[in-house]
VOBAKOL-251871 format. One record per residue: z, y, x of N, C-alpha, C, O in turn; residue in one letter. Coordinates in nm, 2 decimals, padded with zeros to 4 digits. Atoms other than C-alpha are relative to their C-alpha. Layout:
BEGIN
      nup   nnorth    neast     caup   canorth   caeast      cup   cnorth    ceast      oup   onorth    oeast   type
        Z        Y        X        Z         Y        X        Z        Y        X        Z        Y        X      a
...
***
This chain:
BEGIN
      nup   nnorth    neast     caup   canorth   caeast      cup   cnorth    ceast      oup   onorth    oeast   type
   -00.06   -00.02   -00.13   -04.26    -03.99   -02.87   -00.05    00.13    00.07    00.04    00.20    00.12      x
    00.03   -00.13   -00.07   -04.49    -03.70   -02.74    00.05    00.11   -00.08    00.09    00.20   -00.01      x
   -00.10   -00.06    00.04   -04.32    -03.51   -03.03    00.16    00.01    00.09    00.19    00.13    00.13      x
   -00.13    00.01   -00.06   -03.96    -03.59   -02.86   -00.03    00.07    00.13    00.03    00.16    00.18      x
    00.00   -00.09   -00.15   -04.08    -03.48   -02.53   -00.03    00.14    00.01   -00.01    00.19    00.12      x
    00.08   -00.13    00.02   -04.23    -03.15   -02.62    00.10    00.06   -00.05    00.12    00.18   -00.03      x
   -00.14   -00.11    00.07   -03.87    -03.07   -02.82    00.08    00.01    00.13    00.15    00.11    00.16      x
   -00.12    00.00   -00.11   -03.68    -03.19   -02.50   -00.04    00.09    00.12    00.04    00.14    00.20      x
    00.07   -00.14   -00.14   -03.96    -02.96   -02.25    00.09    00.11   -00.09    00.20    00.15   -00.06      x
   -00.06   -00.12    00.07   -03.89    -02.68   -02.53    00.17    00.10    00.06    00.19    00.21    00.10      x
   -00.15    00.00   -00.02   -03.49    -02.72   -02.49   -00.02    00.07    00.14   -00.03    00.19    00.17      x
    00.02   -00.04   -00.16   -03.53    -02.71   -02.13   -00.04    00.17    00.02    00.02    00.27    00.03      x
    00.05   -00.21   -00.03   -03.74    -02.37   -02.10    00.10    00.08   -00.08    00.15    00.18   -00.04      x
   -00.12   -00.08    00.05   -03.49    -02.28   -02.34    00.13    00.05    00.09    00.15    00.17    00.10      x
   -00.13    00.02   -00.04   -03.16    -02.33   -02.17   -00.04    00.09    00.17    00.03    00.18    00.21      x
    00.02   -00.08   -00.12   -03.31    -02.19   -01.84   -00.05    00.12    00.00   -00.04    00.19    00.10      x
   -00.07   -00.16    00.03   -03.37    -01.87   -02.01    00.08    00.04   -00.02    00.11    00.15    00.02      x
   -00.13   -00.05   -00.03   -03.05    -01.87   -02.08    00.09    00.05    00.10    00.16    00.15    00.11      x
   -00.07    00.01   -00.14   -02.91    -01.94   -01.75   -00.01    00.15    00.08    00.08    00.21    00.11      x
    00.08   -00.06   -00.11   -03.12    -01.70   -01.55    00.00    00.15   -00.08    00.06    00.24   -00.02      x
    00.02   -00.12    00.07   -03.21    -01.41   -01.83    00.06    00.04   -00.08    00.01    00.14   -00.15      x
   -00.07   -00.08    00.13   -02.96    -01.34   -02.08    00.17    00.02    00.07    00.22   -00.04    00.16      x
   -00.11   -00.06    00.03   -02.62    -01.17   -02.10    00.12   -00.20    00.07    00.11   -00.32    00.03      x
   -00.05    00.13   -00.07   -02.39    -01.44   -01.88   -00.04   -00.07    00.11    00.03   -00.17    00.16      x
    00.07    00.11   -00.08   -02.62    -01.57   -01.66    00.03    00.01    00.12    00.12    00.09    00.14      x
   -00.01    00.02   -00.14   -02.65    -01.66   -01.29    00.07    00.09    00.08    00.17    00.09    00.14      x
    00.04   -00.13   -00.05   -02.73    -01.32   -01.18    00.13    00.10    00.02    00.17    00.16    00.12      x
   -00.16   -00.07    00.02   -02.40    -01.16   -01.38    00.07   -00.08    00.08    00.10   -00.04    00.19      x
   -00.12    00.05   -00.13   -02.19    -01.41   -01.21   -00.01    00.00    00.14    00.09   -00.01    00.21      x
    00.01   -00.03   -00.16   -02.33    -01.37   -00.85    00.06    00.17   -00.01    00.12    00.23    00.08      x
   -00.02   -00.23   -00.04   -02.26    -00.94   -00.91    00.17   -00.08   -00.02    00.24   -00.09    00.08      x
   -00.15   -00.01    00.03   -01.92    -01.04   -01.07    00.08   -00.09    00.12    00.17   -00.02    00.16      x
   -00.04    00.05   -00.11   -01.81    -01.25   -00.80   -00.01    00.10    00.15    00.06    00.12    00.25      x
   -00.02   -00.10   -00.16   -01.89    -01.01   -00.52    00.07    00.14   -00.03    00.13    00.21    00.06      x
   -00.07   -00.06    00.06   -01.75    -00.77   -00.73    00.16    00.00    00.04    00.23    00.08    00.10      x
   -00.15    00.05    00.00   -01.42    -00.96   -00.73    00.05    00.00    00.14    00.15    00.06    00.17      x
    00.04   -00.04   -00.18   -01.50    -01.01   -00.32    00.11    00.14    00.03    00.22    00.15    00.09      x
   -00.02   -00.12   -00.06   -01.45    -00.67   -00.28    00.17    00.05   -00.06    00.26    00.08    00.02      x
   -00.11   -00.02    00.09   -01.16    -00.59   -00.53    00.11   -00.08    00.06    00.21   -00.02    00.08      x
   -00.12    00.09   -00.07   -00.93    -00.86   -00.37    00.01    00.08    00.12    00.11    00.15    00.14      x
   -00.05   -00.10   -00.15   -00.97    -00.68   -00.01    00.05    00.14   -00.06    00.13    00.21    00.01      x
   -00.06   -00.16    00.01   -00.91    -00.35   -00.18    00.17   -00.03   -00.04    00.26    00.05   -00.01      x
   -00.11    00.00    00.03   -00.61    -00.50   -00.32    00.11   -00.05    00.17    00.21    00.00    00.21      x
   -00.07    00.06   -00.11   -00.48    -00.68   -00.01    00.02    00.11    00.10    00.11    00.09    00.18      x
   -00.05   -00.04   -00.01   -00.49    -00.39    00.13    00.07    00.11    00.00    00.12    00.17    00.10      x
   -00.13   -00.08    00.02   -00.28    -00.15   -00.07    00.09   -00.08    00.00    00.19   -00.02    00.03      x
   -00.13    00.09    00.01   -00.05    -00.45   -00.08    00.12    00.03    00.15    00.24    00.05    00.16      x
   -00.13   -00.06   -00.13    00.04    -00.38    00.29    00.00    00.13    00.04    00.06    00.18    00.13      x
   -00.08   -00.16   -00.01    00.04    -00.03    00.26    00.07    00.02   -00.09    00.15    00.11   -00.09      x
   -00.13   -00.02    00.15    00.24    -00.02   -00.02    00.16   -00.05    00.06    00.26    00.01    00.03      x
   -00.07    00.10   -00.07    00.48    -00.29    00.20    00.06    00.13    00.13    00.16    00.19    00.16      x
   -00.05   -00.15   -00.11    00.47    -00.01    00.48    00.05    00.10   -00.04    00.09    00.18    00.04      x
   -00.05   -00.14    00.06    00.58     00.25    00.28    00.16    00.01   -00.07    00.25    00.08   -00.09      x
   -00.15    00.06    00.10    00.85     00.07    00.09    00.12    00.01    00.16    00.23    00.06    00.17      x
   -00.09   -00.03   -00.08    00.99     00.02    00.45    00.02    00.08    00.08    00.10    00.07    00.17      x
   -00.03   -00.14    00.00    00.96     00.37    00.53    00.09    00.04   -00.07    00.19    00.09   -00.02      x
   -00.09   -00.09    00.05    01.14     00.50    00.28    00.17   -00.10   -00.02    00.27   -00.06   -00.06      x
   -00.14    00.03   -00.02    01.42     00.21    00.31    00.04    00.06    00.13    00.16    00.08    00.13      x
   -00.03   -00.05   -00.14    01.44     00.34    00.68    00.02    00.15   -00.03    00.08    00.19    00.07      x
   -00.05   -00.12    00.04    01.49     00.71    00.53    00.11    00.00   -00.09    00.19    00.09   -00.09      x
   -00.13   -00.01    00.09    01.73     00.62    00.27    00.12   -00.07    00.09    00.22   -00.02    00.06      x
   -00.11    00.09   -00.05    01.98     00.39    00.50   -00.01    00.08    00.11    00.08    00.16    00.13      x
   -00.06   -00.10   -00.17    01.94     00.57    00.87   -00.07    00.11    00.03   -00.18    00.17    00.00      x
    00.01   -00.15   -00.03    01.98     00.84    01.01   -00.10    00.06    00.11   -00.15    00.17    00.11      x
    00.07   -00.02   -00.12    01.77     00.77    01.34   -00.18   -00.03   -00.05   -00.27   -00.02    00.04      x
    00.11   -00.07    00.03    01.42     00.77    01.10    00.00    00.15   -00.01   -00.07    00.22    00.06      x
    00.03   -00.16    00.01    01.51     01.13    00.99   -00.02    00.09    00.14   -00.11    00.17    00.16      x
    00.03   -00.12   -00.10    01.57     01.28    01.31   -00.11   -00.06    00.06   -00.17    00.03    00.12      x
    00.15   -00.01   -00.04    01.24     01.09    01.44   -00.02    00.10   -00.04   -00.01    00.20    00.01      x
    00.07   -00.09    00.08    01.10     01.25    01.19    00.00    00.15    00.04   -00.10    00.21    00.08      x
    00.03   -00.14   -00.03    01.20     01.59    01.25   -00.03    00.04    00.13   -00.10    00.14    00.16      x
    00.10   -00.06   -00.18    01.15     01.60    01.64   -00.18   -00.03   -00.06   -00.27    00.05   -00.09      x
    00.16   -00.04    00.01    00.81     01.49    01.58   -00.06    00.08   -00.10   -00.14    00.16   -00.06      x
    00.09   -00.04    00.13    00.68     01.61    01.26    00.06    00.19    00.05    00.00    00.26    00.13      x
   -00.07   -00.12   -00.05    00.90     01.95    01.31    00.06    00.05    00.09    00.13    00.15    00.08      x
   -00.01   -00.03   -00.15    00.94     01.98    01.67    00.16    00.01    00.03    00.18    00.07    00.14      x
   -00.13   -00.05    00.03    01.33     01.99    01.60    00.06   -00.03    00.16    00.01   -00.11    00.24      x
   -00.07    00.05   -00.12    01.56     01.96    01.89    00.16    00.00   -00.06    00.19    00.04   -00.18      x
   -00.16    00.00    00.05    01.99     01.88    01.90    00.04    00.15    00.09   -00.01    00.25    00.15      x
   -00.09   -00.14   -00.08    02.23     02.13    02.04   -00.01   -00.07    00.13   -00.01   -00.19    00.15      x
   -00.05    00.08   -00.16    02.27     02.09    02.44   -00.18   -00.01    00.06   -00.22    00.03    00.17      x
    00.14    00.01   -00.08    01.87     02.01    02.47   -00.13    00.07    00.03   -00.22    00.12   -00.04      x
    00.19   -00.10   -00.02    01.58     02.17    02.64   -00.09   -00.04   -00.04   -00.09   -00.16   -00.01      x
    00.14    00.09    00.00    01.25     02.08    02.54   -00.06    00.09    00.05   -00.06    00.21    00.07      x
    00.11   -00.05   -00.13    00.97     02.08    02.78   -00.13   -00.05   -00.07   -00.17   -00.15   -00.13      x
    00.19    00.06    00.07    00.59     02.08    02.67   -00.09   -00.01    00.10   -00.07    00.09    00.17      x
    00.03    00.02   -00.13    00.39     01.99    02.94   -00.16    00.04   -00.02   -00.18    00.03   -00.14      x
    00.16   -00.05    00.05   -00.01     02.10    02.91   -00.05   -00.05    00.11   -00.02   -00.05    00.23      x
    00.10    00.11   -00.14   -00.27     01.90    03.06   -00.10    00.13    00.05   -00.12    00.22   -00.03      x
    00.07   -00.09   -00.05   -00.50     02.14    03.28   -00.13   -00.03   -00.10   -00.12   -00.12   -00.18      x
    00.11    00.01    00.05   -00.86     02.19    03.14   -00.08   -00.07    00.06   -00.06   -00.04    00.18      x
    00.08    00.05   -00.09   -01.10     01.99    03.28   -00.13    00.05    00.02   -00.20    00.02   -00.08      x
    00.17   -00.08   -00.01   -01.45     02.18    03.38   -00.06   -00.10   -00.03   -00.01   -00.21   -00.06      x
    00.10    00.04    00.04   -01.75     02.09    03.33   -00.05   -00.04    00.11    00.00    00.01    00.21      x
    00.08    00.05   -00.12   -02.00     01.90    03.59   -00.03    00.09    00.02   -00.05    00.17   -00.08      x
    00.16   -00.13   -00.06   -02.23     02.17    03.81   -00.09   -00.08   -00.10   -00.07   -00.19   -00.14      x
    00.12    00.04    00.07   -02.58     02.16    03.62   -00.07   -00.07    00.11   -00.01   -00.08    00.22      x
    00.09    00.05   -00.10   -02.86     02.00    03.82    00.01    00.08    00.13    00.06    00.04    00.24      x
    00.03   -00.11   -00.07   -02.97     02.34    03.99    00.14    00.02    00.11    00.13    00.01    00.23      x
   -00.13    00.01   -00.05   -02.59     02.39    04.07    00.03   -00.12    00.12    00.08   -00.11    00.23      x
   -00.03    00.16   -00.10   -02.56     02.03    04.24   -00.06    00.03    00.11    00.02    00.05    00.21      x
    00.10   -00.03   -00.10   -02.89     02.12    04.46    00.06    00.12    00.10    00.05    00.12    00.22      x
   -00.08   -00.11   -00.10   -02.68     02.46    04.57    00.10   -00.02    00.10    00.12    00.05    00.20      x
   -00.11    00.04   -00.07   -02.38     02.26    04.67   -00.03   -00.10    00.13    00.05   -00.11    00.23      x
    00.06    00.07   -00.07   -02.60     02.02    04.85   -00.02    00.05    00.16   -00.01    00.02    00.27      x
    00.10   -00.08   -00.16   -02.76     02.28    05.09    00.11    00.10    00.04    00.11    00.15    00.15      x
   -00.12   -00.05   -00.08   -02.44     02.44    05.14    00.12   -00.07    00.06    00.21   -00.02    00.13      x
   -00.12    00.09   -00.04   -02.22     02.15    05.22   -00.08   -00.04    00.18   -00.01   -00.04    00.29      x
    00.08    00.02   -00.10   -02.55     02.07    05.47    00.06    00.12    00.11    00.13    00.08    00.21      x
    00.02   -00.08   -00.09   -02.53     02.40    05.65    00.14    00.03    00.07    00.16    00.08    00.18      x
   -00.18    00.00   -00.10   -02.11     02.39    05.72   -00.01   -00.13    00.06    00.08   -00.15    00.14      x
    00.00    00.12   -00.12   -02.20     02.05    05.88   -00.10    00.04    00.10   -00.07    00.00    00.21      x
    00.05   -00.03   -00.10   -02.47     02.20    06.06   -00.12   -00.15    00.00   -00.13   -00.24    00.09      x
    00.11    00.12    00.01   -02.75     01.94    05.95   -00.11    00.08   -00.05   -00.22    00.03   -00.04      x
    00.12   -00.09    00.10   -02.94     02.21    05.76   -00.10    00.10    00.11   -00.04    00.18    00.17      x
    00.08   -00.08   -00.01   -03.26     02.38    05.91   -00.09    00.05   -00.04   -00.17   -00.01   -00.12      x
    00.16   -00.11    00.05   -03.54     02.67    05.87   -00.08   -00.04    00.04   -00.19    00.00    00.02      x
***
């Protein structure tokens, strides 16, 4: 009997080096699984760029009103008959520095007539 139990501990320590330390085990299938994780989102999504692209270019092969998007924006194109207008945003300055602020202070003071020597 203590023979049978010492073959069946044996087995055991056996099989749970398997599991855990050799070529298949745990370990590989936790990597390969997150592996796979990641590989499905990469696929899912070229899938809808691939989907977007496909209905890009049926929208270039069938009408006419992708192309000329296209070329006003991408190539600034215009038709016959129209003006184009470009409109430019002003620049925006910069805040006064500290020192600056403190200047504006004591001169805003002295056109109110609050400021004295």
């Amino acid at each position: 009997m203590k023979k049978l139990a010492l073959l069946l501990f044996l087995l055991l320590i056996w099989l749970q080096y398997k599991i855990w330390l050799q070529h298949g085990g745990i370990p590989e299938v936790l990597q390969l699984e997150h592996e796979k994780a990641k590989v499905s989102t990469q696929i899912t999504r070229l899938k809808e760029r691939n989907q977007s692209l496909e209905a890009e270019v049926q929208d270039l092969k069938k009408g006419r009103a992708a192309i000329e998007e296209r070329a006003r924006s991408d190539l600034g194109m215009i038709k016959k008959g129209e003006v184009y207008y470009q409109v430019i945003e002003p620049v925006k300055s910069k805040p006064p520095k500290q020192a600056d602020k403190k200047a504006t202070k004591k001169s805003a003071k002295r056109s109110a007539g609050e400021y004295s020597e």
